[in-house]
C-alpha positions in Angstrom: 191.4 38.2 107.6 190.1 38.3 104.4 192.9 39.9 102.2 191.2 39.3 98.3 189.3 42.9 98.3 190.0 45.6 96.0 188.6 48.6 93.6 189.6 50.3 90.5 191.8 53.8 90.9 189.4 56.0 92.3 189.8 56.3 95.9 186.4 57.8 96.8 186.4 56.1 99.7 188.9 58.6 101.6 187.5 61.2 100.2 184.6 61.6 102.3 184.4 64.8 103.9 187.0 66.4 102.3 186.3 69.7 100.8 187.4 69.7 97.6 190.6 71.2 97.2 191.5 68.6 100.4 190.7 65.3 98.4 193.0 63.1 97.2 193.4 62.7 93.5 195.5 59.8 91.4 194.4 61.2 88.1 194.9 64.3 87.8 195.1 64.8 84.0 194.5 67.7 81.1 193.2 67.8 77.5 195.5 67.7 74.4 195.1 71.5 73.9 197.1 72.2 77.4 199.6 69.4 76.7 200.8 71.2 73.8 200.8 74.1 75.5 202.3 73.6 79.0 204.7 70.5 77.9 206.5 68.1 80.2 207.3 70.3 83.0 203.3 70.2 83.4 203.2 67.0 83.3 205.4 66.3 85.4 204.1 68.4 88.1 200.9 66.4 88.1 202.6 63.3 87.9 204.2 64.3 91.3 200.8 64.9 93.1 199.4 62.1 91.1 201.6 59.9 93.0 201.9 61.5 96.4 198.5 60.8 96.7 198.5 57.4 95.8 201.1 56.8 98.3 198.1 58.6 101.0 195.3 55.9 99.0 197.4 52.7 99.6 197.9 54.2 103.6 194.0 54.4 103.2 193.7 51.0 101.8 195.5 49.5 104.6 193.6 51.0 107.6 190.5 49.4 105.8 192.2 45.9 105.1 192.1 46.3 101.5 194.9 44.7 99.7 193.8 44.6 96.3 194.1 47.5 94.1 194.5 48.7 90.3 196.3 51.7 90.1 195.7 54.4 87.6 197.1 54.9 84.3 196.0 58.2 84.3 198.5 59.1 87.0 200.7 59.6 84.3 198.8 62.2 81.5 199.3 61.6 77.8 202.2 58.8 78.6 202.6 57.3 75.1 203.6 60.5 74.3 207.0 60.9 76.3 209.6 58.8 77.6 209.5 58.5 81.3 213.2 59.8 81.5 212.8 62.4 80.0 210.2 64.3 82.2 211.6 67.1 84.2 212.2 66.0 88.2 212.5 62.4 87.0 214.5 61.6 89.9 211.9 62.4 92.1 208.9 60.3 90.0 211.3 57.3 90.4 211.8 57.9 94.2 207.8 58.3 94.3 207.5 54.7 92.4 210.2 53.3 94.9 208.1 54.1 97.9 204.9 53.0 96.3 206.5 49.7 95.5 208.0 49.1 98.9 205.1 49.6 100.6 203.1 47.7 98.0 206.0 44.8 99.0 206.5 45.0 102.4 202.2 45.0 102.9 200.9 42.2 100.2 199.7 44.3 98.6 198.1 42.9 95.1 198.2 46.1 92.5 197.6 45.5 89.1 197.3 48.3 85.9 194.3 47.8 83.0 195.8 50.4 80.2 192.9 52.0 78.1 190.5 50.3 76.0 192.1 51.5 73.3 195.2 49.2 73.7 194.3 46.7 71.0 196.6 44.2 70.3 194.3 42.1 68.1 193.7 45.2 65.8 193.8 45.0 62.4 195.3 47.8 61.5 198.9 48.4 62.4 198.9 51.7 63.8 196.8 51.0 66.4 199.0 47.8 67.3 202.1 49.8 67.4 200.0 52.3 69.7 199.0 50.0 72.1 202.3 48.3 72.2 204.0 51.4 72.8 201.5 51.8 75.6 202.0 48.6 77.3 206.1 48.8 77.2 205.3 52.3 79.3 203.4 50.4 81.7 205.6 47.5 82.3 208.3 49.8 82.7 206.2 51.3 85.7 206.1 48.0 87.0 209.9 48.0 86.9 210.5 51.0 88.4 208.5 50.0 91.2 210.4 47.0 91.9 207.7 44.9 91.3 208.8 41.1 89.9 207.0 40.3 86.8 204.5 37.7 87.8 200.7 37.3 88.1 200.9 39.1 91.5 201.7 42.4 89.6 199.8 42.5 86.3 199.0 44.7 83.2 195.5 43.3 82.3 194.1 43.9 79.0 190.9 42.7 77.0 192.0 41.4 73.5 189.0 44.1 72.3 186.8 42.9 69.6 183.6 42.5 68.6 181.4 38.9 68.8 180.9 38.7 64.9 185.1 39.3 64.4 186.6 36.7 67.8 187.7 34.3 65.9 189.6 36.3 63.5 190.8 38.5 65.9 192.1 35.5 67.9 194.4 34.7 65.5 195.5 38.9 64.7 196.3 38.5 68.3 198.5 35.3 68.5 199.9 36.3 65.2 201.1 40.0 66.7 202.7 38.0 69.9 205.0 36.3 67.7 205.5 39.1 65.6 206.9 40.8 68.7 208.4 38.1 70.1 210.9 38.5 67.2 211.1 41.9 66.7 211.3 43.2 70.1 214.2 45.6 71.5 216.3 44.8 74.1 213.5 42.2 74.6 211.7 43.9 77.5 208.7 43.6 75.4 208.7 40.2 75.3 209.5 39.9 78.9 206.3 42.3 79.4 204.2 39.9 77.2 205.1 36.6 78.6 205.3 37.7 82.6 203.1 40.7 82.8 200.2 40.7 80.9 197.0 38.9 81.9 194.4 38.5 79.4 191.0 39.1 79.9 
């Protein structure tokens, strides 16, 4: 049985013939505006659903022998702008990102993340690196919740993001940032998230 099929996030798939307040939904998200407004009980609320339903996707994904999928960043809204910990009912996200990662474990399942295309590492400008790095440290921490052993199984694939005119250069802002980080990072999960987790593209 071929066991190498996959798709990106949106599961439209099950969806078919669902009415619409029936369908399933990993990314469930909101604008700025109603961030402000509504805060991290909001967010966590859709976090919740966010993930019940990909629990209901990868049950999907396994009737159809698909094995392969990249789940969505957007299951958690606006995430570079909390800590995971400290959303309200965190006990229940982590229990949530248990289940996904046992049955993720106990089926082969391959599942990967691809943060935003805004995560660039080979940027030139430093807010933007320590953007994307705060990004990628909230993903790998996902992964870690989830049980998932850092390896090429499980990875955070990004694109190094530059233009054809600027590679070269950009190469190097890339390798340069790595070993910027490589001494600088705390508690050295970054560099744990860099060496094990990320594939690049």
């Amino acid at each position: 049985m071929m066991k190498n099929i996959g798709y990106c996030c949106i599961p439209l798939g099950c969806n078919e013939g669902k009415k619409k307040k029936e369908q399933i939904l990993v990314n469930r998200s909101m604008v700025r505006k109603t961030f402000d407004s509504k805060g991290l009980p909001y967010v966590s609320e859709l976090i919740i659903l966010n993930l019940i339903d990909t629990l209901k996707v990868l049950d999907w994904n396994l009737k159809n022998d698909i094995y392969v999928y990249r789940m969505s960043s957007d299951s958690f809204p606006w995430m570079s702008e909390y800590m995971f910990d400290d959303l309200p009912n965190f006990k229940l996200i982590k229990e949530l990102l248990q289940k996904i990662g046992k049955k993720v474990k106990d089926n082969g399942i391959r599942v990967s993340y691809h943060p935003g295309p805004f995560n660039v590492l080979a940027s030139l400008r430093q807010d933007v690196i320590h953007r994307a790095i705060a990004e990628l440290d909230q993903h790998a921490y996902l992964m870690d919740l989830m049980d998932l052993e850092q390896s090429n199984f499980y990875p955070i694939n990004i694109h190094i993001g530059t233009l054809n005119q600027l590679v070269k250069r950009q190469q190097r802002s890339f390798v340069r940032v790595l070993n910027c980080y490589q001494i600088l990072v705390k508690k050295d999960l970054l560099l744990k998230m860099m060496i094990h987790r990320i594939s690049f593209l």
